[in-house]
C-alpha positions in Angstrom: -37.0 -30.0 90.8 -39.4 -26.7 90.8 -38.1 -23.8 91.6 -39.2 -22.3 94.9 -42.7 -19.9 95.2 -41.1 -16.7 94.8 -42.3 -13.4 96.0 -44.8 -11.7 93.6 -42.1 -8.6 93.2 -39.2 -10.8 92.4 -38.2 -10.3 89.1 -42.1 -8.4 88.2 -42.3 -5.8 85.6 -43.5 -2.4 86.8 -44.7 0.2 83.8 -43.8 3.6 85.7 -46.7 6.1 85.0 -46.2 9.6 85.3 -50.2 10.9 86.2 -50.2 15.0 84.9 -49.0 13.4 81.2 -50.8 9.9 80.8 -54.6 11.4 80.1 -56.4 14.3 81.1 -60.4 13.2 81.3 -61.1 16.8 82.6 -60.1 19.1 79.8 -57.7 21.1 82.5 -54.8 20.3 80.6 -53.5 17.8 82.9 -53.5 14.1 83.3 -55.5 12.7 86.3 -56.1 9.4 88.2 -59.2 8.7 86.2 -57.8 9.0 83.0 -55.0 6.1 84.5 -58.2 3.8 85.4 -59.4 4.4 82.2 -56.3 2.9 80.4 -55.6 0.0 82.6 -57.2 -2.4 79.8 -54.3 -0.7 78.1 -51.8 -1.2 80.8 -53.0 -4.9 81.2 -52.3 -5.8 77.3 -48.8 -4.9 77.5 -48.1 -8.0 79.8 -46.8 -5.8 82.7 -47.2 -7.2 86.6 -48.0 -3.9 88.1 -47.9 -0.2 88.1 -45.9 2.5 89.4 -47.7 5.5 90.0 -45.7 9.1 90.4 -47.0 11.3 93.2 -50.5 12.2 93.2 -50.8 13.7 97.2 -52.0 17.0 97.3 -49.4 19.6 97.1 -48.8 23.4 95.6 -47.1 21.2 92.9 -43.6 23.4 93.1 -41.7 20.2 92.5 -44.6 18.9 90.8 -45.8 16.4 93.9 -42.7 15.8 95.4 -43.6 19.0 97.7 -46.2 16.9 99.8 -48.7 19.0 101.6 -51.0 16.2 102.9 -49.8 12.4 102.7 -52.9 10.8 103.0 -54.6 13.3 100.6 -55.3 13.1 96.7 -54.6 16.9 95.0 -57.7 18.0 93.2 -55.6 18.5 90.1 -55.8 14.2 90.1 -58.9 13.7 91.1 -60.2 11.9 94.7 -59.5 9.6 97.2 -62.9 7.9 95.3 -61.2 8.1 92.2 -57.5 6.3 93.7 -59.9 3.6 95.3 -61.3 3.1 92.0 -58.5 2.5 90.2 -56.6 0.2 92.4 -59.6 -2.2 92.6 -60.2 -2.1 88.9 -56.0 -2.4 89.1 -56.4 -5.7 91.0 -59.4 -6.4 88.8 -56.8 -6.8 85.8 -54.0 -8.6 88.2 -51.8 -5.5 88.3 -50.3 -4.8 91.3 -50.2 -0.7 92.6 -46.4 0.5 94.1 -47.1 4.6 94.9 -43.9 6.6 95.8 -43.2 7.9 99.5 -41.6 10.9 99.7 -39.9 10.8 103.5 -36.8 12.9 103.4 -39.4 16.4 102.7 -42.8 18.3 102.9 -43.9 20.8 101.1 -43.7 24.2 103.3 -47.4 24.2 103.3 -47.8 21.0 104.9 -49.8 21.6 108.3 -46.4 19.7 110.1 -44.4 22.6 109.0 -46.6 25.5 109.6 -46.3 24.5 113.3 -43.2 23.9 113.4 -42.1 27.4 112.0 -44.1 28.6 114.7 -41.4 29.2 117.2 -38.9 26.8 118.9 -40.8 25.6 121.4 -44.0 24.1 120.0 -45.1 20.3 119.7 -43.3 19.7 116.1 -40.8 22.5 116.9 -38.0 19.6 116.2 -40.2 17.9 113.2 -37.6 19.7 110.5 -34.1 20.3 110.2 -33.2 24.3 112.1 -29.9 25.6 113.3 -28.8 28.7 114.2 -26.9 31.3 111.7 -23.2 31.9 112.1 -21.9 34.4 114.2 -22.1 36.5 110.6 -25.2 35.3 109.7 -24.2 33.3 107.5 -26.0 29.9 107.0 -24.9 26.8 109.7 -22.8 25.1 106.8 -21.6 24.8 103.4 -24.5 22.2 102.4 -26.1 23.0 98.9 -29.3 22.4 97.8 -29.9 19.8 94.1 -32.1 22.3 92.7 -29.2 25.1 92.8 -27.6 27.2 96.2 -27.1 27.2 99.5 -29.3 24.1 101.4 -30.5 26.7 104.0 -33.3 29.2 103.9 -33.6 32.2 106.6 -37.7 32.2 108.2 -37.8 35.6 110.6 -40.7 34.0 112.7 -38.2 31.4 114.7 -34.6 33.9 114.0 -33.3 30.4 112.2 -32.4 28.5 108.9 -34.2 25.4 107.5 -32.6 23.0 105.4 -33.9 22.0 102.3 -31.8 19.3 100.0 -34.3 21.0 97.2 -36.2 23.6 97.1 -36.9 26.0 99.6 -40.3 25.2 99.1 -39.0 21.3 100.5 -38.5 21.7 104.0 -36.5 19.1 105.0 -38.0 16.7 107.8 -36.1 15.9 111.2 -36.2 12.2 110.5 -33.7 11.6 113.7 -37.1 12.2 115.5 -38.7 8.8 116.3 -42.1 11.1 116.3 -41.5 12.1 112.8 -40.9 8.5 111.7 -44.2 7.6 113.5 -45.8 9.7 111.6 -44.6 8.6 108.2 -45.3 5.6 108.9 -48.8 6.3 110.0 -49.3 7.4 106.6 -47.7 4.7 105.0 -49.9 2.2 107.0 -53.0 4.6 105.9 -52.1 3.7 101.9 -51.5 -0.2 102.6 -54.6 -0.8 104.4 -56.2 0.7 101.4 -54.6 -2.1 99.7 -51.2 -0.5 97.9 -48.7 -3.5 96.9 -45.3 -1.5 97.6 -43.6 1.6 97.8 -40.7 3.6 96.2 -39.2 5.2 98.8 -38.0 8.6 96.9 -34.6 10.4 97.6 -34.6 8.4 100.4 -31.2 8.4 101.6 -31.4 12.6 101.6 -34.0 11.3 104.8 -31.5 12.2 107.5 -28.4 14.4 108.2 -25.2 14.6 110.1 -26.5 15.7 113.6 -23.2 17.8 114.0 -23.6 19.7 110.9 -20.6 19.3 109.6 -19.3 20.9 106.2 -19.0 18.3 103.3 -15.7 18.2 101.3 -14.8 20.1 97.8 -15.0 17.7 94.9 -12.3 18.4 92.3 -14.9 18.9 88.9 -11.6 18.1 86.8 -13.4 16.1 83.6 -17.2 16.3 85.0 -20.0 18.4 83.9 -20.4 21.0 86.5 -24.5 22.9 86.0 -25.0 24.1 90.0 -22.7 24.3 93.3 -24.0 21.1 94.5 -21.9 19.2 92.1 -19.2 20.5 93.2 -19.4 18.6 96.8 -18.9 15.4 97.7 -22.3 15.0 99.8 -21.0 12.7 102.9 -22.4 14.8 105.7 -26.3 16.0 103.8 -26.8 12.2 102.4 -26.1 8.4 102.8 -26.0 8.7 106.6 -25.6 5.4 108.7 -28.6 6.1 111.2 -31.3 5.8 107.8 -31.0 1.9 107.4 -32.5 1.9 111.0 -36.0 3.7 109.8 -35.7 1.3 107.4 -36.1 -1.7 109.2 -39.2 -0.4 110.7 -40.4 0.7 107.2 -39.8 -3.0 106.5 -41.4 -4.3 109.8 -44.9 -2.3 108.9 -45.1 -4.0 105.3 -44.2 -7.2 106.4 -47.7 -7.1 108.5 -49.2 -6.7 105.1 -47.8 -9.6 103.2 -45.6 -9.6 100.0 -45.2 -5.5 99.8 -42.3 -4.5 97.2 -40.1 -1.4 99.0 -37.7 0.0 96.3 -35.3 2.6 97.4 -34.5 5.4 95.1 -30.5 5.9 96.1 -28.8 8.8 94.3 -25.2 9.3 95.6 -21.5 9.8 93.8 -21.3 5.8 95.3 -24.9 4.7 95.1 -24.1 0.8 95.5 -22.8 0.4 98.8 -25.6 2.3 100.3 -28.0 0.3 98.1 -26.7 -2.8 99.4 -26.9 -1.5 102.8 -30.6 -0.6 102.1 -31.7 -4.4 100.8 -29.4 -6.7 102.4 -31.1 -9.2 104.3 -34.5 -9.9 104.8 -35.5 -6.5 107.8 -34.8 -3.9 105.6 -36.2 -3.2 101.5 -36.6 -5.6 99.3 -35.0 -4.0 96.3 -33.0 -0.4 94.9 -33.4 1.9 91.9 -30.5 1.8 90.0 -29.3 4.9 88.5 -26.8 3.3 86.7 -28.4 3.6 82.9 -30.8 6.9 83.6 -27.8 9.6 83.1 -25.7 7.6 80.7 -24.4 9.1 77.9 -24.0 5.7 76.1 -24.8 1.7 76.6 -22.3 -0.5 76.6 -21.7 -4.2 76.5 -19.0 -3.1 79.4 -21.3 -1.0 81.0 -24.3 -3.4 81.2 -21.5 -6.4 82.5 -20.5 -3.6 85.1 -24.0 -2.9 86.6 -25.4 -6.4 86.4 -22.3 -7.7 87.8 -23.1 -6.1 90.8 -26.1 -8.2 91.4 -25.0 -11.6 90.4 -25.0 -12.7 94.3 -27.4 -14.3 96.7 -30.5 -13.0 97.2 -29.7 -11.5 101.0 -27.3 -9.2 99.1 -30.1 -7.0 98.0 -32.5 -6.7 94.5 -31.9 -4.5 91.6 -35.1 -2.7 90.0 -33.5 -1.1 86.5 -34.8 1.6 84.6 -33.4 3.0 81.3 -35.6 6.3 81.2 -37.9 7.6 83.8 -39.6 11.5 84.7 -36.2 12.8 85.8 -34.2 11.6 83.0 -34.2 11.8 79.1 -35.6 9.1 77.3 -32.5 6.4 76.3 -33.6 6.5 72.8 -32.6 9.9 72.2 -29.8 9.6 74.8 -27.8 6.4 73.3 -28.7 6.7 69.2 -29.1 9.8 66.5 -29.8 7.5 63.5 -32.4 6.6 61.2 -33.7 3.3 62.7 -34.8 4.5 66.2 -37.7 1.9 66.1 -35.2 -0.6 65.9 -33.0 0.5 68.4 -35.7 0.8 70.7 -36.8 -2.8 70.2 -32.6 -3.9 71.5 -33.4 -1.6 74.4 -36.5 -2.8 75.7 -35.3 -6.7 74.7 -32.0 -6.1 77.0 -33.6 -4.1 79.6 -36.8 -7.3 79.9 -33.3 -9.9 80.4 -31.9 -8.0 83.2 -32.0 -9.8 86.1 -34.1 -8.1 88.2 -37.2 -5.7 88.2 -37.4 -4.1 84.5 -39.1 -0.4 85.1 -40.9 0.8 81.9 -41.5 4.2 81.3 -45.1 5.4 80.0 -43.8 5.9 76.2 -40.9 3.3 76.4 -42.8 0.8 75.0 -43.9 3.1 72.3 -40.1 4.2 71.7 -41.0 7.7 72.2 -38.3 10.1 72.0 -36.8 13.2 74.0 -38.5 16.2 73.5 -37.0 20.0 72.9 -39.0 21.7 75.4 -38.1 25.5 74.4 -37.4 27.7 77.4 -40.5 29.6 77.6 -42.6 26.4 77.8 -40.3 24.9 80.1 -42.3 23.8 83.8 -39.3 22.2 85.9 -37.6 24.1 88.5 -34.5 22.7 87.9 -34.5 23.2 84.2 -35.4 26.6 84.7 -33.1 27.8 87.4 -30.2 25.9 85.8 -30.9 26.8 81.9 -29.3 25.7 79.4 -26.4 23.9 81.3 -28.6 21.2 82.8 -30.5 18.4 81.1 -33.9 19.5 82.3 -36.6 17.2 83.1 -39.4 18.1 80.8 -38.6 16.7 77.8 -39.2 13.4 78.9 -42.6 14.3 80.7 -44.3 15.5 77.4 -48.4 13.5 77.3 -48.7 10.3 76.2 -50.0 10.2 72.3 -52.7 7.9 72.6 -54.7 8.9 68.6 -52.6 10.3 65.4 -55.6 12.3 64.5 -57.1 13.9 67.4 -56.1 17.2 69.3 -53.1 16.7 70.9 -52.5 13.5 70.3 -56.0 12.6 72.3 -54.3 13.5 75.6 -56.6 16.3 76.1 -59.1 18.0 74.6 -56.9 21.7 75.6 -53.5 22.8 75.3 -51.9 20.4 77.8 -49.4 21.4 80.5 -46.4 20.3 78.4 -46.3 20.2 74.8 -46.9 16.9 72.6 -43.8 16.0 70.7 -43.6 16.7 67.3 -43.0 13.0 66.0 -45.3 11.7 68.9 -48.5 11.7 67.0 -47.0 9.3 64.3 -45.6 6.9 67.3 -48.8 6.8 68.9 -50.6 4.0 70.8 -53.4 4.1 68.0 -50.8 3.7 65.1 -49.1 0.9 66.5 -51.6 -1.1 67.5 -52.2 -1.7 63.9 -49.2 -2.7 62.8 -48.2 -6.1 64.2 -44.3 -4.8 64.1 -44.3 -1.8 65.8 -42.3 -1.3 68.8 -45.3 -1.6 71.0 -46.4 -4.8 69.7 -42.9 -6.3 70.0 -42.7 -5.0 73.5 -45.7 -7.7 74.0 -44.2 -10.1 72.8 -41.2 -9.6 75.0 -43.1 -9.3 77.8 -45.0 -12.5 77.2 -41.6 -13.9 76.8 -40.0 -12.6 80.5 -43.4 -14.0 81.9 -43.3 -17.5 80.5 -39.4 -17.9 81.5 -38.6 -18.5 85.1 -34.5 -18.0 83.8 -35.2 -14.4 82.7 -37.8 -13.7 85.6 -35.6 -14.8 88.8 -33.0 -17.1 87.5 -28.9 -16.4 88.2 -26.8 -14.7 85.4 -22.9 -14.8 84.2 -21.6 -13.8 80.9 -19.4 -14.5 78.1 -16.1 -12.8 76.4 -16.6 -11.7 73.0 -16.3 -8.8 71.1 -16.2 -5.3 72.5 -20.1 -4.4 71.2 -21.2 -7.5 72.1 -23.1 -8.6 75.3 -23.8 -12.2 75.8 -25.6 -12.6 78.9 -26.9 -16.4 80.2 -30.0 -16.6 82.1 -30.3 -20.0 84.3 -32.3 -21.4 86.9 -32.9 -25.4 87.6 -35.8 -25.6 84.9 -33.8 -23.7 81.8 -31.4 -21.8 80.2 -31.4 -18.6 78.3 -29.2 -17.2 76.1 -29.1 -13.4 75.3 -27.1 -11.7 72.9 -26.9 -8.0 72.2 -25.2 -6.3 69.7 -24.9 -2.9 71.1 -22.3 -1.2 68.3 -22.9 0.3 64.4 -21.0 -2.3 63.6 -21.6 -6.0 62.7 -20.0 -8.2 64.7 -19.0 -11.7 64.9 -20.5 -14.2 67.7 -16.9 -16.4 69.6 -17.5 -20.0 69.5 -17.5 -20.0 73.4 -20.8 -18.5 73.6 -23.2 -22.0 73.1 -26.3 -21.1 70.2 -28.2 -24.3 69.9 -31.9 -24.0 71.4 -34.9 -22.5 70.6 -35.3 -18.7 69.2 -37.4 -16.4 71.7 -36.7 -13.9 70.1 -34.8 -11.4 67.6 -34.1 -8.4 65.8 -36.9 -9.7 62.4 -34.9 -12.4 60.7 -31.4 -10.8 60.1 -29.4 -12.3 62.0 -27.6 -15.7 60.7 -26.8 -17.8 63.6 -25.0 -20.5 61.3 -22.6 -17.7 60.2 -22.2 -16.6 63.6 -22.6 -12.9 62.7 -25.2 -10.1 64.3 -25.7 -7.1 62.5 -25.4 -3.5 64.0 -27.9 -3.2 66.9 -29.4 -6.5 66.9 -30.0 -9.1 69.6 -31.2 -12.5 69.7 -32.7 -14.9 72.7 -32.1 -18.7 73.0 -33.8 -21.1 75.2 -32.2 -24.8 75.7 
């Protein structure tokens, strides 16, 4: 028996692009929507189902387009409106799909919404944003504090009140209690899909509304955690997560369903992100899927870790979709994170292997494919906000935003004919996309091959997942649906380790770490995997 049609999204490979550091085709410095289009042929090879593009809208780029001044609006820094309908036709042209983030919990303070509503207190979006009163002292309304570093509240003289901002002050937060401020987002959502988008990821999404009493969130004992701003040192229960956000939800979901198959991913980031992502996917009215944050800030991988996060989606399909991401903009690249040896190619080759078996949506980063590595930004090139404000306690966000090296020999590696926004990494050039397409077993052209293996397997693309005991380093997952079975194992230690007898190896090799592994021995070398089908 055949499995059932699925939904395109269901188990589909998205390659994340980050637009200012993919290619700059107007010598400014920064990348731009045309040099996207012109790499598609590119994106298409790789075997990927469909894009995800980073904000483009225009905006004073303070957070770097996740300060939205105009929804519906392309910043001149990316191009046009033209040059997005361009490339999502020539997209579709290849058989990619197009997912475009939403960012509904904040504007930029230069959005036209917010300049009326600072106004004064009684004009038509005089409720479209979060204001309240000082204290008595004038002191802000609460003890809420803001990601980016502070207090969550910023004083504006023309309406003798605070606005809160989960960000920066330049993020004014939006009233999203307001059932007119919902109709407007999704007026703008509903502008994108009739251009033809395939999805959405829904950023910071459950920051999108607030307790309406304003109450002040709990201390958080930073006993054995890494404490960089105040905010860590909350538990954030009244500012975040709130109960009334899975009901804008629901009419997020209603809107895409008019549109067909639409992918809705939410990006959750919370001290207890999986109750809230559950909340957020079950059933079939709300999103179809959530980010997982549970690889971008680790500091190691883990056979135990990976059994731990999967394990959490091992259910029925009305409990909710993962989407999995080992490195994106916001968080340093896993290669650099997870291994300091000589044989980074290699152990980039185990991480995109076990992050293409997941079950689930597999999100590659721009570079991940090329096993780029984290970047030193120095401080006086730093652009983030966060880095900035926060230097050197935080991780900053830069280092994993560095351009794309696309040629060895040209300027930068061919990124951009100027001094681009960011610098290129150092041992970029020699990882770029012109050096290993030549060499038939580089990262990138193993990544292929992986792909092409995901897309031919129904087991690793939808099909349910349990594992088996073994060694501490060792993850054996198995992939199954009614038309096969897949074996994957990973070792994920510096040490060789020996496969248990209960884990079953007869079938046929996907795929492996070259040819050192000896199945008849029963042994994987350090940082190794190997994929069965029977």
């Amino acid at each position: 028996m055949s499995q059932p049609e699925q939904p395109w999204w269901r188990g589909a490979v998205l390659y994340q692009i980050y637009p200012r550091s993919y290619l700059d085709t107007n010598g400014d410095g920064v990348g731009d929507l045309q040099g996207i289009t012109r790499k598609l042929d590119y994106i298409a090879s790789l075997g990927v189902d469909g894009i995800w593009i980073s904000p483009f809208f225009a905006s004073p780029m303070k957070d770097f387009g996740y300060d939205v001044s105009d929804y519906c609006a392309v910043d001149s820094v990316f191009g046009t409106l033209d040059d997005f309908d361009r490339l999502l036709n020539r997209a579709h042209g290849y058989g990619l799909k197009v997912v475009i983030d939403q960012v509904y919990a904040h504007t930029s303070d230069q959005h036209a919404w917010f300049t009326e509503s600072r106004q004064s207190r009684d004009n038509p979006k005089a409720d479209w944003y979060v204001w309240k009163d000082p204290k008595p002292d004038g002191t802000p309304p609460n003890n809420w504090q803001a990601v980016f570093g502070g207090a969550a509240w910023t004083w504006d003289a023309r309406r003798q009140q605070y606005f809160m901002h989960n960000f920066l002050p330049e993020q004014p937060q939006l009233n999203v209690h307001n059932p007119d401020v919902q109709d407007a987002l999704l007026g703008t959502a509903r502008f994108w899909l009739d251009k033809g988008v395939d999805g959405f990821r829904l950023d910071a999404i459950n920051f999108a509304m607030h307790d309406q009493a304003f109450q002040d969130n709990p201390p958080w004992d930073p006993t054995g955690r890494t404490i960089t701003r105040p905010f860590d040192l909350q538990r954030r229960v009244y500012n975040q997560s709130r109960p009334e956000v899975p009901g804008f939800l629901e009419r997020v979901r209603k809107l895409t369903d008019e549109y067909g198959d639409r992918y809705t991913v939410a990006e959750v980031a919370s001290d207890d992100p999986l109750p809230t992502m559950r909340t957020y996917t079950r059933g079939d009215k709300r999103l179809t899927a959530a980010y997982s944050f549970d690889f971008l800030y680790a500091p190691t991988l883990t056979a135990k870790r990976v059994r731990r996060s999967q394990g959490n989606w091992v259910g029925s399909i009305e409990e909710g979709w993962p989407s999995w991401a080992f490195s994106n903009h916001d968080a340093p690249r896993c290669v650099s994170r997870w291994y300091d040896g000589a044989e980074r190619p290699r152990f980039a080759r185990l991480t995109n292997a076990l992050l293409l078996c997941l079950r689930g949506n597999p999100i590659l980063y721009q570079g991940e494919e090329l096993g780029l590595t984290q970047v030193d930004v120095p401080f006086e090139a730093l652009q983030d906000p966060e880095a900035i404000a926060n230097w050197p306690r935080t991780l900053g966000r830069d280092g994993a935003r560095t351009p794309m090296p696309w040629k060895r020999a040209a300027p930068h590696a061919g990124f951009s004919s100027v001094e681009p926004w960011l610098p290129v990494g150092p041992d970029h050039p020699d990882l770029s996309v012109g050096v290993q397409d030549e060499d038939p077993d580089s990262v990138l052209n193993f990544t292929r091959k992986l792909l092409e293996v995901r897309r031919g397997s129904p087991a690793l693309r939808w099909g349910d997942v349990e594992f088996v005991d073994g060694p501490v380093s060792l993850l054996t997952m198995i992939r199954t649906c009614e038309e096969e079975t897949v074996t994957c194992l990973f070792n994920l230690g510096a040490e060789p380790v020996e496969i248990p007898e209960s884990a079953d190896l007869c079938g046929t090799v996907l795929s492996q770490t070259g040819s050192t592994i000896d199945l008849q021995a029963r042994t994987m070398p350090p940082y190794t995997f190997v994929i069965l089908r029977r």
